[in-house]
MIDRENMAR-758887 format. One line per 8 residues: number of its first residue (from 1); their letters; for each residue x, y, z of N, C-alpha, C, O, CB. Coordinates in steps of 0.001 Angstrom, whole numbers. Glycine has a CB too. Example, Ala and Ser with C-alpha at 12.3 -4.5 7.8 and 13.67 -1.06 7.14 Angstrom:
BEGIN
1 = as = 13190,-5690,7800,12300,-4500,7800,13200,-3300,7800,14236,-3319,8465,11308,-4473,9046 ~ 12850,-2250,7080,13670,-1060,7140,12900,30,7870,13409,1138,8039,14084,-598,5725
This chain:
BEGIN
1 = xxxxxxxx = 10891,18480,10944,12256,17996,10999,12530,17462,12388,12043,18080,13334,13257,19105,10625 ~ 13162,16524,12584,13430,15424,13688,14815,15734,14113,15625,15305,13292,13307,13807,13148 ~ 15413,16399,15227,16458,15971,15871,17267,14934,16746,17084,14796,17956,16443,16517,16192 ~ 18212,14197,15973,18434,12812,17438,19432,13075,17591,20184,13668,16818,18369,11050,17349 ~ 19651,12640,18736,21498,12670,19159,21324,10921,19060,20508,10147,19560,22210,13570,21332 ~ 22244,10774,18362,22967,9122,18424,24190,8696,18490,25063,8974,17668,22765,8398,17425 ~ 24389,7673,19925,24631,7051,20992,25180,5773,19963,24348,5082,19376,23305,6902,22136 ~ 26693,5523,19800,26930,3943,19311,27344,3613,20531,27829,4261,21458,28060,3511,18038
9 = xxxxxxxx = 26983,2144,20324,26805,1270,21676,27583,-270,21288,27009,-1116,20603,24872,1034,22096 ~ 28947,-456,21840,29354,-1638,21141,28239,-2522,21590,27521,-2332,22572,30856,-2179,21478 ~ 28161,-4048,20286,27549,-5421,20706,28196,-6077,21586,29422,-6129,21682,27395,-6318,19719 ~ 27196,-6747,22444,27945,-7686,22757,28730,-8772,22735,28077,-9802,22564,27737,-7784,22991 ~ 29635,-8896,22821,30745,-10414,22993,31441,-9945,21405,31577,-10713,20453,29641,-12626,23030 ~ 31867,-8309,21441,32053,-8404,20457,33603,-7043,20857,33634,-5928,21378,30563,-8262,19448 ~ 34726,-8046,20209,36084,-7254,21298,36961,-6125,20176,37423,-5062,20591,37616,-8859,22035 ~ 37068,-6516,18898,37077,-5594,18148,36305,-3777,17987,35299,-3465,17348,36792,-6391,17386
17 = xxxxxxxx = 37068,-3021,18678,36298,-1856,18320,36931,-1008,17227,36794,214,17283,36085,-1031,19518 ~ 37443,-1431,16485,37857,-764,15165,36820,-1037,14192,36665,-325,13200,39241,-1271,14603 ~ 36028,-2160,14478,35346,-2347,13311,34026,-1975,13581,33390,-2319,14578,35448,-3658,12793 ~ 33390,-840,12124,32134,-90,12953,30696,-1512,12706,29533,-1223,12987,31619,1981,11888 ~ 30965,-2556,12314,30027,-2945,12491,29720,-4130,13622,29004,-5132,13641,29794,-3112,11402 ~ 30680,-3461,14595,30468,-3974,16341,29475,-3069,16842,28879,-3429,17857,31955,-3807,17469 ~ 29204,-2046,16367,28470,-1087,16961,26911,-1188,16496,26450,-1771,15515,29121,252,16637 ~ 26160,-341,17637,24284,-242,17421,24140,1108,17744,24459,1636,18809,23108,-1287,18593
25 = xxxxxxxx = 23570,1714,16620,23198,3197,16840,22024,3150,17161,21257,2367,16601,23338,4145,15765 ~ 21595,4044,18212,20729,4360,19091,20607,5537,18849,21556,6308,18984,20951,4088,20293 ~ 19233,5988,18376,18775,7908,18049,17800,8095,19239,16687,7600,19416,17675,8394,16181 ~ 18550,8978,20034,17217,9616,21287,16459,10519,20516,17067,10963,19543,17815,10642,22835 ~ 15908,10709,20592,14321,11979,20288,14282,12807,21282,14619,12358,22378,12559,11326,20315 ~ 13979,13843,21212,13389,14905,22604,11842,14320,22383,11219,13937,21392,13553,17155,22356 ~ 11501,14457,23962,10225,13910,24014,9039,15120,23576,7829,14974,23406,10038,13307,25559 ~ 9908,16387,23464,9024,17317,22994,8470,17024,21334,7447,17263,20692,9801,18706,23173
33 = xxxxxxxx = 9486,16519,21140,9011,16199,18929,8392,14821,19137,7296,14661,18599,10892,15906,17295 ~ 8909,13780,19835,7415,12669,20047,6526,12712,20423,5857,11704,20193,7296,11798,20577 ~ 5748,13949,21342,4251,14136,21676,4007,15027,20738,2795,14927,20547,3807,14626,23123 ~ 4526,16034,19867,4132,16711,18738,3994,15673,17612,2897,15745,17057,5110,17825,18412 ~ 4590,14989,17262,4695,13987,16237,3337,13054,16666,2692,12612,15715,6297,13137,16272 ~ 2899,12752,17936,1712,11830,17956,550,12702,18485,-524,12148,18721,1961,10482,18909 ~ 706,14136,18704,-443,14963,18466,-1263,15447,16827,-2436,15582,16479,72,16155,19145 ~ 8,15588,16173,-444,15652,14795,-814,14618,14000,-1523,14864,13024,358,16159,14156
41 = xxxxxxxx = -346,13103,14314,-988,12006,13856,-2656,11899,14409,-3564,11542,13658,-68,10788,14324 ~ -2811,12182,15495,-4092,11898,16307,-4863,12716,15588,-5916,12174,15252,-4134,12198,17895 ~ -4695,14158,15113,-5774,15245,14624,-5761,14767,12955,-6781,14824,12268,-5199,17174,14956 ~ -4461,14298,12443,-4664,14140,11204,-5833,13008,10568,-6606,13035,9611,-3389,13894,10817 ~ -5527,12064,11591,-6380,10904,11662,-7924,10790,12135,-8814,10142,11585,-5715,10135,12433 ~ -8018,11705,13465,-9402,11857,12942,-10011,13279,12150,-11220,13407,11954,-10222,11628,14168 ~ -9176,14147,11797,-10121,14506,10671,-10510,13824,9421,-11456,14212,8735,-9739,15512,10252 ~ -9668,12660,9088,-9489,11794,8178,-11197,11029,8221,-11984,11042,7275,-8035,10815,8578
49 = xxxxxxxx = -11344,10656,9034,-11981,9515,9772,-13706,10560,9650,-14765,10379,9050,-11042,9090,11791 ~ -13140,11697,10637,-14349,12489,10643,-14817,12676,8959,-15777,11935,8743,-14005,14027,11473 ~ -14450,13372,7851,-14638,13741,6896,-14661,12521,6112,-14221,12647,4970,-13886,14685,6638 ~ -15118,11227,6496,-14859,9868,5534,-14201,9670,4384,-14529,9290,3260,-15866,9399,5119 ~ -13013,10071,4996,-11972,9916,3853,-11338,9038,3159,-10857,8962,2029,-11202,10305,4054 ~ -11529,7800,4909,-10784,6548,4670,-11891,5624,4691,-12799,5758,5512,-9617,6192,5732 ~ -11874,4688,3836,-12877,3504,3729,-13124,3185,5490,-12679,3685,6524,-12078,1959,2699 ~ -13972,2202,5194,-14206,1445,6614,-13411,128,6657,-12938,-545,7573,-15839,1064,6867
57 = xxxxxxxx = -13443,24,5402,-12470,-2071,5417,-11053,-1707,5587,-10209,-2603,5556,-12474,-3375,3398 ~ -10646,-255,5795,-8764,-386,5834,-8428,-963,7173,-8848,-684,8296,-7786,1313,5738 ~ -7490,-1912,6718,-7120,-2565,7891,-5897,-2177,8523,-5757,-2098,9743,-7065,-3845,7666 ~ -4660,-1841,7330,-3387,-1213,7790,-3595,489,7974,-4269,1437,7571,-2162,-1585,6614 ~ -2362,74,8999,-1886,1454,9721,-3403,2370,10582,-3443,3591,10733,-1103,2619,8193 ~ -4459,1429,11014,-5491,1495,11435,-5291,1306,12929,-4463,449,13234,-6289,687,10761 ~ -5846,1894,13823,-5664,2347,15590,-7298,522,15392,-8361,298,14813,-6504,5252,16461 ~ -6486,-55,16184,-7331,-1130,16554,-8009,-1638,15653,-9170,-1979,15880,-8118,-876,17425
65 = xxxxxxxx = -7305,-1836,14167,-7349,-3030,13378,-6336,-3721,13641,-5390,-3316,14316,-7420,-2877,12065 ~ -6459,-5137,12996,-5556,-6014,12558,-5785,-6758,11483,-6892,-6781,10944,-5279,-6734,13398 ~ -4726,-7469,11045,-5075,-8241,9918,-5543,-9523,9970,-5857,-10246,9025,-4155,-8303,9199 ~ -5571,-9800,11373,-6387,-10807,12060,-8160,-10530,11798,-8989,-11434,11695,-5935,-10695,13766 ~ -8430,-9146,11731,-9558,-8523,11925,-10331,-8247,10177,-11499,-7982,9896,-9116,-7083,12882 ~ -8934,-8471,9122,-9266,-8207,7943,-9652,-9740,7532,-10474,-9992,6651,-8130,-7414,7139 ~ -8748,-11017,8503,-8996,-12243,7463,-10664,-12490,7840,-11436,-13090,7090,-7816,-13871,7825 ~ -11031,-11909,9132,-12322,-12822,10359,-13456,-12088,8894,-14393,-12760,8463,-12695,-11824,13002
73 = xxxxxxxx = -13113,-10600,8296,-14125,-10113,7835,-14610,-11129,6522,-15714,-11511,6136,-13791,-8644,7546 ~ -12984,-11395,5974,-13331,-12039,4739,-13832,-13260,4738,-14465,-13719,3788,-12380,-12105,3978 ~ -13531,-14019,6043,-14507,-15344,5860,-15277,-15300,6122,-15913,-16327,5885,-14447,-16352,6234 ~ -16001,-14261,6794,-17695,-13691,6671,-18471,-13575,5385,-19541,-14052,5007,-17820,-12216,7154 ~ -17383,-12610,4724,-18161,-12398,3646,-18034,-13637,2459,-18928,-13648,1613,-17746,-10989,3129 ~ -16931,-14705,2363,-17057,-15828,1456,-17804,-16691,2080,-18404,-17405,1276,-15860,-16439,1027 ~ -18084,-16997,3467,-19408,-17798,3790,-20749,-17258,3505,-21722,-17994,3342,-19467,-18072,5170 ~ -20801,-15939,3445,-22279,-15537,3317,-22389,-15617,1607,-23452,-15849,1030,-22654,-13802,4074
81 = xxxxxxxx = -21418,-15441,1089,-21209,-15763,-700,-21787,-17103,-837,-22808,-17334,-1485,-19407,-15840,-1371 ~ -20870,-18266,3,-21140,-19741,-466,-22365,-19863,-346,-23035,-20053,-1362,-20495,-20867,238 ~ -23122,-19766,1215,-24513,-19729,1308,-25292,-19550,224,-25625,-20637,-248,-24849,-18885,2074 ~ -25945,-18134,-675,-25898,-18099,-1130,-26217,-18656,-2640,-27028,-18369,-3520,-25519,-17904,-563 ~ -25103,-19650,-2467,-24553,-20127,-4000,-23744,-19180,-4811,-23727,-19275,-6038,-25751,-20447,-4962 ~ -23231,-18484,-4322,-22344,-18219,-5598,-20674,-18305,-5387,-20124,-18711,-4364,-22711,-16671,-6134 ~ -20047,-17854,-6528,-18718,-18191,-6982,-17941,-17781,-5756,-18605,-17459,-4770,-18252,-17448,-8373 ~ -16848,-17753,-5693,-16192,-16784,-4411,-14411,-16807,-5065,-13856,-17898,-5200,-16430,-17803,-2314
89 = xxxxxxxx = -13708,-15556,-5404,-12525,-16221,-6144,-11695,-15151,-5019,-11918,-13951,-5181,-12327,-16042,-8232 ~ -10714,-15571,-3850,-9833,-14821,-3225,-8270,-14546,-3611,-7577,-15561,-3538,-9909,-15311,-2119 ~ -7727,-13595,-3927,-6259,-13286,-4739,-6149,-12487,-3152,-6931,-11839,-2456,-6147,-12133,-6721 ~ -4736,-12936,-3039,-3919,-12644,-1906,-2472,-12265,-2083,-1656,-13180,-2202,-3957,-13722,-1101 ~ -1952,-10646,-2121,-678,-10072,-2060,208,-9560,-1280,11,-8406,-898,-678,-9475,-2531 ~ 1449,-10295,-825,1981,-9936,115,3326,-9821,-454,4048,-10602,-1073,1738,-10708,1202 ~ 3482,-8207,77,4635,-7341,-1045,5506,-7171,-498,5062,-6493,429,4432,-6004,-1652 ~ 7314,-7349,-200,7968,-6709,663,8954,-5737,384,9538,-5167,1305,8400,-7473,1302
């Protein structure tokens, strides 16, 4: 469980303060629950990693992937397809 104290902060150039959507809420964290929160990501992840849990091709939510790093793989592998000779059929989903 996460404690924040949050801080509204009027916008700027904005003179109405009756209306709450002049305002930007801002949640502080104690820095004690953000180094617990990224100590338990770090152990969760590599026991993950250690015990091959997670493929090798995941590209999201991956410590030094990108999806820059997922397209470089796939035109590796449809050039070494074409070479080859064979078919190559790519389906691409982007969900929001």
């Amino acid at each position: 469980m996460k404690i924040a104290r949050i801080l509204q902060i009027t916008k700027p150039d904005r003179d109405d303060t009756n209306d709450p959507s002049k305002y930007r809420q801002i949640s502080l964290l104690n820095i004690e629950g953000k180094v617990l929160a990224n100590l338990l990501i770090k152990i969760i992840m590599h026991h993950l990693y250690k015990s091959e849990f997670l493929n090798d091709n995941r590209y999201e939510f991956t410590h030094q992937k990108s999806t820059t790093d997922a397209a470089m793989e796939a035109r590796q592998y449809i050039e070494l397809q074409l070479e080859r000779g064979r078919v190559v059929i790519l389906s691409s989903l982007d969900v929001r």
